[in-house]
C-alpha positions in Angstrom: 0.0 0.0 0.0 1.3 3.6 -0.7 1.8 5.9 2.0 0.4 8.6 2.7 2.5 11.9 3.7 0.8 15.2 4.5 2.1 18.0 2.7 3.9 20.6 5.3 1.3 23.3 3.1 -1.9 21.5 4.6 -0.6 21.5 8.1 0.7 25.4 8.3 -2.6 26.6 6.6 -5.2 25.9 9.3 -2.5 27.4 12.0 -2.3 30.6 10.1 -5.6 30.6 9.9 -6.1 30.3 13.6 -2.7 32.6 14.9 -1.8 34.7 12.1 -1.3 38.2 13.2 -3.8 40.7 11.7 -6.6 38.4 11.9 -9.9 39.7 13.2 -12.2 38.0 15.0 -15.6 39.0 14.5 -17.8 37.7 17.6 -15.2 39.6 19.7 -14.8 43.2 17.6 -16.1 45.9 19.5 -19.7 47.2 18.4 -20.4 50.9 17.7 -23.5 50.0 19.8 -21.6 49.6 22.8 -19.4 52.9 22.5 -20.0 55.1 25.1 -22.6 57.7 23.9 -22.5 61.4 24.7 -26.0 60.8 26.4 -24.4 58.9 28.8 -21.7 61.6 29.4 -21.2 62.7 32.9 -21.9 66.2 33.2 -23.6 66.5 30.3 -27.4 65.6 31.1 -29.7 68.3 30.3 -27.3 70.9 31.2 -29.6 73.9 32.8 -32.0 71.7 34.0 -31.0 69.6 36.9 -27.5 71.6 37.3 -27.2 73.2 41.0 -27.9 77.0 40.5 -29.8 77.2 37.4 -33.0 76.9 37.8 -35.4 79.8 36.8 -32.5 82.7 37.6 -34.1 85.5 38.9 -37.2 83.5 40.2 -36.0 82.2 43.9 -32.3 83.9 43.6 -32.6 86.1 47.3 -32.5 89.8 47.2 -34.8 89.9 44.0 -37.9 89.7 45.3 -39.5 93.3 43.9 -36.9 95.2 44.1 -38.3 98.5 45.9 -41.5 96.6 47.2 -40.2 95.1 50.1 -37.0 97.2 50.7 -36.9 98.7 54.1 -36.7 102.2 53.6 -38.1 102.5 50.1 -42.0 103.8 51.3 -41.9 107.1 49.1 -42.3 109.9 51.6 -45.6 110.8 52.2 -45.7 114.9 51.6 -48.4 115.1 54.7 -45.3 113.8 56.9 -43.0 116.7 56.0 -42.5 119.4 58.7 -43.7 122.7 58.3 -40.9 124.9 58.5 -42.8 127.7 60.4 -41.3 127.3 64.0 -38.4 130.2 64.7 -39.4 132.8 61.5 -39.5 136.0 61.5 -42.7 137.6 60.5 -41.8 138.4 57.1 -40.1 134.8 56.5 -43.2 133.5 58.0 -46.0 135.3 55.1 -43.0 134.0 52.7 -44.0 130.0 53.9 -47.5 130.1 53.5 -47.4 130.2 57.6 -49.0 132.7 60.2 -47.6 135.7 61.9 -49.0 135.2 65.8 -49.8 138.4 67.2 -51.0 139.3 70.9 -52.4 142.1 72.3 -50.4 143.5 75.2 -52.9 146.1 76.3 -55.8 142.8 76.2 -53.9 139.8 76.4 -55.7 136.7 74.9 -53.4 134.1 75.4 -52.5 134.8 78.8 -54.1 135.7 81.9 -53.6 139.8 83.0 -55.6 142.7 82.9 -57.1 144.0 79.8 -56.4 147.6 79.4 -58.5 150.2 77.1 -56.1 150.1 74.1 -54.5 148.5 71.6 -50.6 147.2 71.1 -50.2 144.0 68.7 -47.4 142.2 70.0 -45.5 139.2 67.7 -45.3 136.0 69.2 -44.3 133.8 66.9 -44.8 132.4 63.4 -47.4 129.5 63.7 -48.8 126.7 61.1 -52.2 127.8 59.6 -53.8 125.3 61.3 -52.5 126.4 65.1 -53.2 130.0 64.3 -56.6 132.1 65.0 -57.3 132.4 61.3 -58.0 128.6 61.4 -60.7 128.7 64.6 -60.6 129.0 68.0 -56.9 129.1 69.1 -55.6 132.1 70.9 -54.4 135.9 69.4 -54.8 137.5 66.2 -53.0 137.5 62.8 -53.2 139.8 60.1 -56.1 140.2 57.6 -53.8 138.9 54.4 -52.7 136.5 56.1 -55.8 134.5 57.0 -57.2 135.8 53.6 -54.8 135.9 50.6 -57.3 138.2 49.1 -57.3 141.2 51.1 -55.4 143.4 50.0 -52.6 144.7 53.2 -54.1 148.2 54.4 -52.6 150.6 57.0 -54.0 153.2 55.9 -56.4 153.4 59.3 -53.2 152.3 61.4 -51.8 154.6 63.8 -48.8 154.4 65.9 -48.8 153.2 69.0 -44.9 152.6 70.5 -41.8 151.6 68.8 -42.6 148.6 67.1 -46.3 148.7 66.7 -49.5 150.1 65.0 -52.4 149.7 66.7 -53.7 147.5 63.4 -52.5 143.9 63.5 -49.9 143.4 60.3 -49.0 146.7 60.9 -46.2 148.4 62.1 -43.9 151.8 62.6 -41.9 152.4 59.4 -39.2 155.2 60.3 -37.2 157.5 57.6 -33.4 156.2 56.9 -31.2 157.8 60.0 -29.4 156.6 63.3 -29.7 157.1 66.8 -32.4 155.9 68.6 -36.4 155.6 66.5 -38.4 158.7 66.8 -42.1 157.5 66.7 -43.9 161.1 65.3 -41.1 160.4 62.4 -42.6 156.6 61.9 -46.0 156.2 59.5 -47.6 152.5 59.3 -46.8 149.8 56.7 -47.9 146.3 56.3 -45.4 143.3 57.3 -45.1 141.4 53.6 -42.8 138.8 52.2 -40.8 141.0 50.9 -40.4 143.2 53.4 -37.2 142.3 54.1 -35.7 141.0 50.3 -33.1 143.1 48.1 -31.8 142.4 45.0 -29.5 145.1 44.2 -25.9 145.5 45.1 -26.0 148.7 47.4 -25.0 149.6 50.6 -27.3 148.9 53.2 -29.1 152.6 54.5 -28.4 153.2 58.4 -31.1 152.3 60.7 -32.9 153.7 64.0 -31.5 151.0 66.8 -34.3 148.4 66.9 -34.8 148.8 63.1 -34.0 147.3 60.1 -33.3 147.9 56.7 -36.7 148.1 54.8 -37.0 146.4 51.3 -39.8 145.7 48.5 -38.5 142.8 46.6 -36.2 144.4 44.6 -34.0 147.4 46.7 -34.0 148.7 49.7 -36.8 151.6 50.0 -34.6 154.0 52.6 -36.9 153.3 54.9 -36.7 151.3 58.0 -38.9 148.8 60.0 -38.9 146.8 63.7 -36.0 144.5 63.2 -38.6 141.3 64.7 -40.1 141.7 61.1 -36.6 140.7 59.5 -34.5 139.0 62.4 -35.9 135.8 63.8 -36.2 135.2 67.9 -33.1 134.6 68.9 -30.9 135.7 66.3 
């Protein structure tokens, strides 16, 4: 019988088949299926939606709430709350803020207890809010005319002098001629206290005074003239 040899080609064959380098096997290649997917990304899940500190900005974030609702401090002042600025003017300054010149009589007294005499001297008192002062109802004193009623027109016409520093009309008062020394009361005629009793706007030198007097003005110059300084020089001044 012949025999049979195997050819050294069949038997290296199959091995490189099985062990040759390069060879892929199929059943064990990686599938694109498996690949790790940019869904599955850490970090990268919805971003804006589950991240800490995005949600709704603006919404819960503290400090936003309203802005100027809530705010201590914010409450827009309420005008009724402002102070009237009538307390310590003189009576001039006092017609110039929509306040009240107080007046009392000295000869009658009617805001303080004492003897009431048979005449007539307007004191000043002090510069009162319209609601505080006689114009507005029962509260103590007197005031001038204008004052109470921006209508009337200021008349002294009927005034006469009475000391110093007053007429015997309330509003009133001695208005001497431009000199020095001390005031001479049969020089003096009467003039109404106004806002601008007191105001210049000229660039002059001031005219000399009686002592106790002051400068007189109209607004726009002084008028040579001069009045009771309380008209132009607040208490205490």
């Amino acid at each position: 019988m012949p025999t049979f040899r195997a050819s050294p080609l069949l038997l290296v064959l199959p091995l490189a088949l099985m062990g040759c380098p390069g060879t892929t096997e199929v059943e064990d290649a990686p599938s694109a299926i498996d690949a790790p997917s940019a869904l599955d990304a850490p970090g990268l899940d919805a971003p804006g939606l589950d991240s800490p500190g995005l949600d709704a900005p603006g919404l819960d974030a503290p400090g936003l709430d309203a802005p100027g609702t809530d705010a201590p401090g914010t409450d827009a002042p309420s005008l009724t709350d402002a102070p009237v600025p009538c307390d310590g003017l003189a009576a001039a300054a006092c017609l110039g803020a929509s306040c009240i010149p107080h007046f009392d009589d000295s000869c009658c007294p009617l805001c303080s207890d004492g003897p009431c005499a048979d005449c007539t001297n307007p004191d000043f008192m002090d510069c009162v809010d319209r609601a505080a002062s006689p114009c507005a109802g029962p509260n103590c004193g007197t005031a001038p005319a204008w004052a109470c009623d921006t209508t009337v027109t200021p008349d002294c016409e009927d005034a006469r002098v009475v000391d110093v520093d007053s007429c015997s009309v309330v509003g009133c008062v001695p208005n001497y001629p431009s000199s020095e020394g001390d005031p001479d009361i049969t020089m003096a005629r009467c003039t109404p206290i106004l806002a601008n009793s007191c105001t210049v706007a000229c660039r002059r030198v001031a005219p000399p005074c009686p002592t106790g007097t002051f400068p007189e003005g109209d607004g726009l110059c002084y008028t040579d003239r001069c009045i009771p300084a309380f008209v132009c020089v607040s208490p205490g001044a």
